[in-house]
C-alpha positions as a LaTeX table, in Angstrom:
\begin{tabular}{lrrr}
\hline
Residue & $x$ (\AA) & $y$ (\AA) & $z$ (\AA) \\
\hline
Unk1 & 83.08 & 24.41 & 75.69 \\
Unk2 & 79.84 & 23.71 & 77.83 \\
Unk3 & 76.23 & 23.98 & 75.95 \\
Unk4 & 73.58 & 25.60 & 77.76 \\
Unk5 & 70.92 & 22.61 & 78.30 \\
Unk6 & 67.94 & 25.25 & 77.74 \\
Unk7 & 67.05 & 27.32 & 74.44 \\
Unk8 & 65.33 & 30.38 & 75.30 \\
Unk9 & 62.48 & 30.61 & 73.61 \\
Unk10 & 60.52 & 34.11 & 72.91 \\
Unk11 & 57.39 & 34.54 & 75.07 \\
Unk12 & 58.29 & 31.70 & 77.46 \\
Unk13 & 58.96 & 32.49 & 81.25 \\
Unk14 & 62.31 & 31.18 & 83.10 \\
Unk15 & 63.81 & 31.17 & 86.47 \\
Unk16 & 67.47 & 32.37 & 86.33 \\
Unk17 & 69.71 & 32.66 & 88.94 \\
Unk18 & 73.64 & 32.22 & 89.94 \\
Unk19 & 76.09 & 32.41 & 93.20 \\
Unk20 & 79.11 & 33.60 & 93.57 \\
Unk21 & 82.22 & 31.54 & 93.17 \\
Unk22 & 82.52 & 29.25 & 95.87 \\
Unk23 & 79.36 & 29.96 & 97.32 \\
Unk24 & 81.20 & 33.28 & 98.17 \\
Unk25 & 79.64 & 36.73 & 99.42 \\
Unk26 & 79.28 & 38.96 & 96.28 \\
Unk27 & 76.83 & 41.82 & 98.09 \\
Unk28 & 78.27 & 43.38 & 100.97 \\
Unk29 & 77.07 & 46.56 & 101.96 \\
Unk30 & 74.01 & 48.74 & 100.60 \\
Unk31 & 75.76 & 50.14 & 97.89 \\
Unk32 & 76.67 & 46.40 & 96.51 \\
Unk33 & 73.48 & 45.65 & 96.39 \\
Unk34 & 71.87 & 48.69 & 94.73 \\
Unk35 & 74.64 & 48.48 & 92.32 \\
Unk36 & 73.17 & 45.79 & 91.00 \\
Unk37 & 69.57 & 46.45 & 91.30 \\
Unk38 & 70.24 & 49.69 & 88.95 \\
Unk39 & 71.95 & 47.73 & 86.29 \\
Unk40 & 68.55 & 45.23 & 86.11 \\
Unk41 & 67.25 & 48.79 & 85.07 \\
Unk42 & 70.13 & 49.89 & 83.13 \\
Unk43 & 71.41 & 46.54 & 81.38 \\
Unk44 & 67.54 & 45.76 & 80.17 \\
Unk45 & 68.28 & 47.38 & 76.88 \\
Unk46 & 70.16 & 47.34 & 73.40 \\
Unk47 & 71.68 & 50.02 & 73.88 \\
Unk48 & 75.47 & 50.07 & 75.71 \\
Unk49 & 74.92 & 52.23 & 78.83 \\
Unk50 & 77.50 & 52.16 & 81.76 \\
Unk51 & 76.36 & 52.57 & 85.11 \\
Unk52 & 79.54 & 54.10 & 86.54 \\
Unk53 & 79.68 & 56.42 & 84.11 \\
Unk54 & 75.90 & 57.95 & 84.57 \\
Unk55 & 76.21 & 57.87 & 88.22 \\
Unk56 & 79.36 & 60.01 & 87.92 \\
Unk57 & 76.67 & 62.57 & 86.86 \\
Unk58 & 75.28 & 64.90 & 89.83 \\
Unk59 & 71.48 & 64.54 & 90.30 \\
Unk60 & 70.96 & 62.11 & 87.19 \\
Unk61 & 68.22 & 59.97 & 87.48 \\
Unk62 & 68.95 & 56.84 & 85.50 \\
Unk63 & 66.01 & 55.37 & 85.50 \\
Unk64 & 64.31 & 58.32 & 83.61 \\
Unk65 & 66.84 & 56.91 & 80.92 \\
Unk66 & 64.47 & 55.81 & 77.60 \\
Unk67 & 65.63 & 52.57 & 77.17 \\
Unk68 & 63.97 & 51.89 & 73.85 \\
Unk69 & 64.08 & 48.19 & 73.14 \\
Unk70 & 64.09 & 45.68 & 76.62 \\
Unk71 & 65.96 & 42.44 & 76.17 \\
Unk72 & 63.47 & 40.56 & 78.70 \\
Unk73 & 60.77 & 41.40 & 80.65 \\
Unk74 & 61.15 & 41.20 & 84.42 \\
Unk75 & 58.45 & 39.79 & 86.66 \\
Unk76 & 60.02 & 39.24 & 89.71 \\
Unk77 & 64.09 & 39.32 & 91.63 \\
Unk78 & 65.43 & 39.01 & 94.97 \\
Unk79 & 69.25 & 39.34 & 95.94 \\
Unk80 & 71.14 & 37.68 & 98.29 \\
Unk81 & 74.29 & 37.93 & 99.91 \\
Unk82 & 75.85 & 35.17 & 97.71 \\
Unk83 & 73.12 & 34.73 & 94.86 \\
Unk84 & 70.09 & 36.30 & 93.21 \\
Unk85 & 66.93 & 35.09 & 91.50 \\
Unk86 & 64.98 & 36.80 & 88.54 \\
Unk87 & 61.47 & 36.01 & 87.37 \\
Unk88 & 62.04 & 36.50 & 83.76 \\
Unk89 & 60.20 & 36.85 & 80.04 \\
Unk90 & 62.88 & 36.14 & 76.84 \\
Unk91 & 60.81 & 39.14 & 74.89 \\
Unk92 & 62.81 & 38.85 & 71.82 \\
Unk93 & 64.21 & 35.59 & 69.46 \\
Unk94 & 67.77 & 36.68 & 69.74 \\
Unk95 & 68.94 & 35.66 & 72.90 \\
Unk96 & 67.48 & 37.99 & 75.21 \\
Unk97 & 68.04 & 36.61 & 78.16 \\
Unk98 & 71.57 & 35.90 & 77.48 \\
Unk99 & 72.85 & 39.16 & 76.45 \\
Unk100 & 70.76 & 40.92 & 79.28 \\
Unk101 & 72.56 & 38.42 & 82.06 \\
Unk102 & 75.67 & 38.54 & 80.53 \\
Unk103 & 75.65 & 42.48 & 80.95 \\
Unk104 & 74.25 & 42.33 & 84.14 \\
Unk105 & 76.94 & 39.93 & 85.25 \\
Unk106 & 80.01 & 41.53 & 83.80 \\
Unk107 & 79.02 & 44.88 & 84.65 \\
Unk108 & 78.45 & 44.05 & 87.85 \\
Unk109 & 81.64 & 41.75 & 88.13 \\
Unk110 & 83.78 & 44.82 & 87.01 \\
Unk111 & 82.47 & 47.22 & 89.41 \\
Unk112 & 83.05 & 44.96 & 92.66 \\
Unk113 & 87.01 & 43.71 & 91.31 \\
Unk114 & 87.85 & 47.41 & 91.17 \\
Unk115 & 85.82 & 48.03 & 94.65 \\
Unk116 & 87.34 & 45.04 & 96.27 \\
Unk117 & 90.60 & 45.20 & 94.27 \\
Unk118 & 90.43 & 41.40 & 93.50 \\
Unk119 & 90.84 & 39.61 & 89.88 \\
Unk120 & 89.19 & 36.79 & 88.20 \\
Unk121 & 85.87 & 35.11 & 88.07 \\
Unk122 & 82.97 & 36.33 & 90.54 \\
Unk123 & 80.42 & 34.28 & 89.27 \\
Unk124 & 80.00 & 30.52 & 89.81 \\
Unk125 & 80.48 & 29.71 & 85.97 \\
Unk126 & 77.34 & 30.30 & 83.71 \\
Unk127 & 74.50 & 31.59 & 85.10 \\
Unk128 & 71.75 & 28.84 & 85.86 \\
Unk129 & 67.93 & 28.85 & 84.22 \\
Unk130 & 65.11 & 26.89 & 84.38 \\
Unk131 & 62.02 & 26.66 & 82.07 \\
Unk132 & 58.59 & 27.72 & 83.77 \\
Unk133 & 56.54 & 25.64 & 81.59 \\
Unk134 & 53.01 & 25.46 & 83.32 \\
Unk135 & 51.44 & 27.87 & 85.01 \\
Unk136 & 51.21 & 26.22 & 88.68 \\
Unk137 & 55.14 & 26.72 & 89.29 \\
Unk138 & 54.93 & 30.55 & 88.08 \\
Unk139 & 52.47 & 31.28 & 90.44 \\
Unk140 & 54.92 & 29.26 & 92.82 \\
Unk141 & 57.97 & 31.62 & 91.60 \\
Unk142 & 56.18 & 34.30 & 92.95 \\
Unk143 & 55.96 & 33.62 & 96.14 \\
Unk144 & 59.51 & 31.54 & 96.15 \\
Unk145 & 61.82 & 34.28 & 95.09 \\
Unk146 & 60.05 & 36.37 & 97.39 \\
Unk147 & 60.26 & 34.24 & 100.22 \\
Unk148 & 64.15 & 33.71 & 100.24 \\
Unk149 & 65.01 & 36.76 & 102.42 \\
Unk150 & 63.49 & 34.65 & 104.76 \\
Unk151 & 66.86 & 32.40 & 105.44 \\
Unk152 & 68.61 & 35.30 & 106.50 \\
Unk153 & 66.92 & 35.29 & 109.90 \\
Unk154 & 66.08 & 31.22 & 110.12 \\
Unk155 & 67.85 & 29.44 & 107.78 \\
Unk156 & 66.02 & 25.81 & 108.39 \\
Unk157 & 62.62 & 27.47 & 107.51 \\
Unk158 & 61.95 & 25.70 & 104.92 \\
Unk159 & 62.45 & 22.28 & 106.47 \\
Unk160 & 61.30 & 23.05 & 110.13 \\
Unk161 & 58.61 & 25.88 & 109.20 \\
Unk162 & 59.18 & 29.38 & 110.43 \\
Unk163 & 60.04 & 30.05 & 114.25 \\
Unk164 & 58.67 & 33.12 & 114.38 \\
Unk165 & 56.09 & 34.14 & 112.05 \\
Unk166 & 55.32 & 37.60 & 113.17 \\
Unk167 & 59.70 & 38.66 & 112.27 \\
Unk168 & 59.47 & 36.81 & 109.51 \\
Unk169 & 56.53 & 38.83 & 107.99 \\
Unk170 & 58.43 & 41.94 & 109.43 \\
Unk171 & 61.57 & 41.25 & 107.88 \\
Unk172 & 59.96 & 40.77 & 104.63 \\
Unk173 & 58.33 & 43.72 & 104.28 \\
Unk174 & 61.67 & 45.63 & 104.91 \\
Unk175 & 63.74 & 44.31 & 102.70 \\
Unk176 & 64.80 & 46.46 & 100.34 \\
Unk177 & 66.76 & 44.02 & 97.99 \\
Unk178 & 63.78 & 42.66 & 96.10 \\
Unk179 & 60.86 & 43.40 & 93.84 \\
Unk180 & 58.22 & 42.11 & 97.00 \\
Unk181 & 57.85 & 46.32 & 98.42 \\
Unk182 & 56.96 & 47.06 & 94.28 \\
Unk183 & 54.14 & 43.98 & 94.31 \\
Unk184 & 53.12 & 45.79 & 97.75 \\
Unk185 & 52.47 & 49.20 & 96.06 \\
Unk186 & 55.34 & 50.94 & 97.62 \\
Unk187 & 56.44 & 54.14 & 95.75 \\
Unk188 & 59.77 & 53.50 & 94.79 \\
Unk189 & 61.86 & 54.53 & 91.89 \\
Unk190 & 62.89 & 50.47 & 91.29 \\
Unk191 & 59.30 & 49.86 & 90.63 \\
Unk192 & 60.87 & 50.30 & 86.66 \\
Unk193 & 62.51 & 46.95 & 86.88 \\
Unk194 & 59.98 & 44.95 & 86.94 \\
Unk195 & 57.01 & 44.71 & 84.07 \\
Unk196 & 54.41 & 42.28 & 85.38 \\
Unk197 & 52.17 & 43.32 & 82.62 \\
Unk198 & 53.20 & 40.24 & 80.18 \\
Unk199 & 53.05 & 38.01 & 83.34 \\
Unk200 & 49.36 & 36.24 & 83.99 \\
Unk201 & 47.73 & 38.51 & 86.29 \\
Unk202 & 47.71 & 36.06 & 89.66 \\
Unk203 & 47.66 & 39.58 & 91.72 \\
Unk204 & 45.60 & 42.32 & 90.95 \\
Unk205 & 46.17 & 44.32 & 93.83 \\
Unk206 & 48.22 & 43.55 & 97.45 \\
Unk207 & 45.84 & 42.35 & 98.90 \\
Unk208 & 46.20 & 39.30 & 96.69 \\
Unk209 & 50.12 & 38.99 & 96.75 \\
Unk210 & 50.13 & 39.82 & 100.22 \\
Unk211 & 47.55 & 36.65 & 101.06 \\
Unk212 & 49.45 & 34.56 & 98.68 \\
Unk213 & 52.73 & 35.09 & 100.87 \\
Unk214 & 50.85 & 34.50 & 104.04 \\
Unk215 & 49.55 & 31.27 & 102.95 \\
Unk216 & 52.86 & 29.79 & 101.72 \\
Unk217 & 54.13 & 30.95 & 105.20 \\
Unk218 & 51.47 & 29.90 & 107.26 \\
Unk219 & 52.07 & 26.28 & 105.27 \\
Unk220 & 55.21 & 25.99 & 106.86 \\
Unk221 & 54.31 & 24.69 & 109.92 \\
\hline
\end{tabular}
């Protein structure tokens, strides 16, 4: 049995993430990939709520659910076709992070076998983490997860700078599957997900994320 190589540790920030098996597609369509952004509202709790079961419920809004205690505190996600990244807090000392994942992961793993009828693992293994241990790469985290979207319309960006910077900016700012149109002030009801509040405040406003994203792409030249 493998050991995870990093002990969460309460109050410190990490940088989790996974694929899918193989490097396979595991979001689809829309509805894949809100799936999953609900249960980063829904699994952030101690409590055992199912997702299918409250959105079998006409007009129910789940995330007016009070979800008492949060496992973790979320600063920041993005969601690929094939992986996703999450800017995260471990807020308690009893594994946090691991039980929130793990829900995430199963519950989400459950609802695409039945939807795709297919069996076994979705997930490439464990999921991955990384320990944000100065403040110079979480500033960087911002602006990274956020920035991934990017590869979808010029995959080589990061190594040959961006083509076109004007689509780039545009497709960023209209992509749904992330928490970059909540750090933009857009009214949204996944604005729950996230709680920067515990997270050093490098943008007070926008303005300042927005000029943060527009340096690192105007960098990449």
């Amino acid at each position: 049995m493998s050991i995870r190589k990093i002990n969460f540790v309460q109050g410190e920030f990490y940088h989790v993430y996974n694929r899918g098996n193989s490097k396979q597609k595991i979001f689809h369509d829309t509805q894949d990939y809100y799936y999953f952004i609900d249960l980063l509202y829904v699994a952030n709790t101690d409590q055992n709520l199912n997702l299918c079961n409250l959105k079998r419920s006409k007009g129910f809004n789940m995330y007016k659910i009070d979800r008492k205690n949060n496992l973790v505190d979320i600063g920041a996600y993005c969601i690929m076709p094939n992986h996703f990244h999450i800017l995260i807090k471990e807020k308690t000392d009893n594994k946090g992070i691991t039980k929130f994942i793990q829900k995430l992961s199963t519950a989400y793993a459950m609802y695409y076998n039945i939807k795709y009828s297919r069996t076994g693992s979705l997930f490439e293994g464990k999921f991955k983490s990384e320990h944000v241990d100065n403040d110079v790469y979480l500033k960087y985290l911002f602006s990274y997860i956020h920035l991934n979207p990017i590869k979808l319309i010029d995959k080589d960006w990061k190594k040959e700078g961006i083509k076109n910077k004007t689509n780039a900016t545009v497709f960023l700012h209209t992509y749904q599957y992330s928490s970059y149109l909540d750090f933009l002030g857009k009214n949204r009801v996944q604005n729950k997900i996230i709680n920067i509040k515990p997270f050093p405040n490098y943008f007070p406003n926008s303005k300042y994320f927005i000029k943060e994203i527009f340096d690192w792409i105007n960098n990449k030249d």
